[in-house]
N, C-alpha and C positions, 0 to 999 in steps of 0.2 A: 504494500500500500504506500508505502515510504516514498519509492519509485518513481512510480504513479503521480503522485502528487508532485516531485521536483521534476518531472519531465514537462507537465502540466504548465509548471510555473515558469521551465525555462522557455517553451513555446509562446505565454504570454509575453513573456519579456521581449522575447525578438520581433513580434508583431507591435508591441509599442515603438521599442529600439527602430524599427525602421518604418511607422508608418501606416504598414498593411494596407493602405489605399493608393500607391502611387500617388504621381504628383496630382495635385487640383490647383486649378487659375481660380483665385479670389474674383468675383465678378462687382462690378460696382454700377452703379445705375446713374452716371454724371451725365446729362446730355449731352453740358458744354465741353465737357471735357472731352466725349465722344465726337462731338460734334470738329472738334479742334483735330482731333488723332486724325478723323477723315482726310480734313485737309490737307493737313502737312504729310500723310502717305502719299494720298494722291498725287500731290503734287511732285513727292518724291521718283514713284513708280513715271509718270509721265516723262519725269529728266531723265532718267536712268532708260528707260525704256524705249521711246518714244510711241508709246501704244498710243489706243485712243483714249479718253473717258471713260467710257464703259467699263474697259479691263482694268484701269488704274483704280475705279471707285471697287471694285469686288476684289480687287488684291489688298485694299486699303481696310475697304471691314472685314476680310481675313485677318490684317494686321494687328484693329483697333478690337477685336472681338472680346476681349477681357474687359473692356470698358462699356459693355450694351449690358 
């Protein structure tokens, strides 16, 4: 029973120790802030790229998706 019980506890342990949920993105609900991340992707994607709008706006709330 001894056993038992410390195999028990060192399974707890490692599941705290590391987590047991992989990582998670804290989500935040700012619009402005959302709304800002847009722009300054977009705009970035568009220099870098020279796509069009379209693609630079849905690489951009790819980018900003932690902040919606």
């Amino acid at each position: 029973m001894k056993k038992a019980t410390l195999t028990a506890l060192a399974l707890a342990s490692s599941f705290v120790l590391t987590g047991c949920g992989g990582d998670k993105v804290e989500k935040t609900n700012d619009p402005a802030a959302y709304k800002k991340c847009i722009e300054t992707e977009a705009a970035k994607f568009l220099d870098e790229t020279g796509s069009n709008l379209e693609f630079a706006n849905g690489k951009a709330a790819e980018a900003c998706e932690a902040l919606q």
